[in-house]
Structures are given as C-alpha cells and as structure tokens.
C-alpha positions as CSV (number, residue, x, y, z in Angstrom):
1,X,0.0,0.0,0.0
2,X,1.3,3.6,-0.6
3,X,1.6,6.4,2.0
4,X,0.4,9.8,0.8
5,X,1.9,10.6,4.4
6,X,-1.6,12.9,4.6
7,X,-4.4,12.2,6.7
8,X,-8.4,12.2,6.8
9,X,-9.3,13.6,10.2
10,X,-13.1,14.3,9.5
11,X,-15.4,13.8,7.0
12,X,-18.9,13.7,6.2
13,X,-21.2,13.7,3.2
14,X,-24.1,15.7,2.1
15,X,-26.8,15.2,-0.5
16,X,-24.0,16.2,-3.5
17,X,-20.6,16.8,-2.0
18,X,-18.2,15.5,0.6
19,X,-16.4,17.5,3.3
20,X,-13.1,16.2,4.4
21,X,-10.7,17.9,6.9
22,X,-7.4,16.5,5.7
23,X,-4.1,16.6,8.1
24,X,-0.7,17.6,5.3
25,X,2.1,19.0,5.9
26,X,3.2,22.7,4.0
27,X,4.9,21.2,1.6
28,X,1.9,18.9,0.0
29,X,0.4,20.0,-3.0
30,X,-3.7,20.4,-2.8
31,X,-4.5,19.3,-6.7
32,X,-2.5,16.4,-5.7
33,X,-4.1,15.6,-2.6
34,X,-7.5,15.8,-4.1
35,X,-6.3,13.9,-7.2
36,X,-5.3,10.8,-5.1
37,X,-8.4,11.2,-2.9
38,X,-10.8,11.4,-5.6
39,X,-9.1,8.8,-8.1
40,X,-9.0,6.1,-4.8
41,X,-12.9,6.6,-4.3
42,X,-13.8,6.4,-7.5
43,X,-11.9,2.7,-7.7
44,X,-12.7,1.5,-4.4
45,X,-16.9,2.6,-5.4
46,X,-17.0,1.2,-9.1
47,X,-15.5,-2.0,-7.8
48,X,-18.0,-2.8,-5.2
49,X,-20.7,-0.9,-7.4
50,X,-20.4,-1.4,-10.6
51,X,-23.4,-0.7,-12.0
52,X,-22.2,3.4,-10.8
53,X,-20.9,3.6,-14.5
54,X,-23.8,2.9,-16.3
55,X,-26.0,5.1,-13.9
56,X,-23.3,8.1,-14.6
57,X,-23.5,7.4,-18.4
58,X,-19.5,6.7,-18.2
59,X,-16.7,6.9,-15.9
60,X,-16.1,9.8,-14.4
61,X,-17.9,9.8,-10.4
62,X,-16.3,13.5,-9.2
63,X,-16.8,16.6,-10.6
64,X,-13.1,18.4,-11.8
65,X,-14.0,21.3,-9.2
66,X,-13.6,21.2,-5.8
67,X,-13.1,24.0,-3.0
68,X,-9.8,24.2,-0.5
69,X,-9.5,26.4,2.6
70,X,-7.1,26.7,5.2
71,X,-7.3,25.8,8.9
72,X,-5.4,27.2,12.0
73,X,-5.3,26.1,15.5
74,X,-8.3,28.9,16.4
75,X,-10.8,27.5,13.4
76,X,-9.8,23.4,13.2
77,X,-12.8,22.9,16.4
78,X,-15.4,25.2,14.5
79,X,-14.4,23.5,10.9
80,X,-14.9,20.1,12.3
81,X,-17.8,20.6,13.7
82,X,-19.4,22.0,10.6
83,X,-18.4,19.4,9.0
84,X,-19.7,16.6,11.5
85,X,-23.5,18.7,11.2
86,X,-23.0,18.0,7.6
87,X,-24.6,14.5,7.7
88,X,-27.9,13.9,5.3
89,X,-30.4,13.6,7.6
C-alpha cells in the first residue's frame, strides 16, 4: 500500500458533496491531494458498485471542481464541527 503521508481527520457527506478535513504538511500539493483522494474513491466505489458507471453514463464519479480552505489552531474545532453537522439527515 502507498503512504500519501496525509491524513483524513473528518469527513462527512451531504446530498452532493463530501467535506473532508485533511491533516498535510506545508509542503503537500492540494490538486495532488485531491487527485489521489478522488481517483481512490472512484476505484474503491465502481469496484464494489459497478453498476455506478452505467448510472453516470461513463466513468467519471467527481466533478473536476472542488473548494480548498485553510485551517489554523483557532478554526480546526469550529471547521470540524461544521463538517460533523454535515450528515444527510
């Protein structure tokens, strides 16, 4: 197995997204990150689902876009917690 020597610390899904709180170091780079993330998922999904490729009319599961902010010690506790109300209800 390969280390991406990053790590998922939170996550939660909504109706159309995921939120993920992801532990890197400064010297990571983000597209990267979400590449591997996204490209993992994907495999892991359409293995135990395959039937996901026909539904999506080929095989592409993520969207190219995807949104990046920074955390600091004084917002990490009020990002996670967003994050953990994100749950579909």
């Amino acid at each position: 197995m390969i280390n991406y020597n990053f790590s998922i610390s939170e996550m939660e899904t909504d109706q159309d997204h995921i939120h993920v709180l992801a532990e890197c170091t400064p010297q990571h780079s983000i597209p990267n990150m979400v590449k591997v993330l996204k490209g993992i998922s994907a495999r892991l999904l359409f293995k135990e689902f395959p039937q996901l490729k026909n539904k999506l009319g080929g095989d592409h599961l993520w969207s190219p876009s995807y949104f990046v902010a920074t955390v600091s010690e004084h917002t990490e506790e009020q990002i996670r917690k967003y994050i953990q109300s994100q749950k579909v209800k």
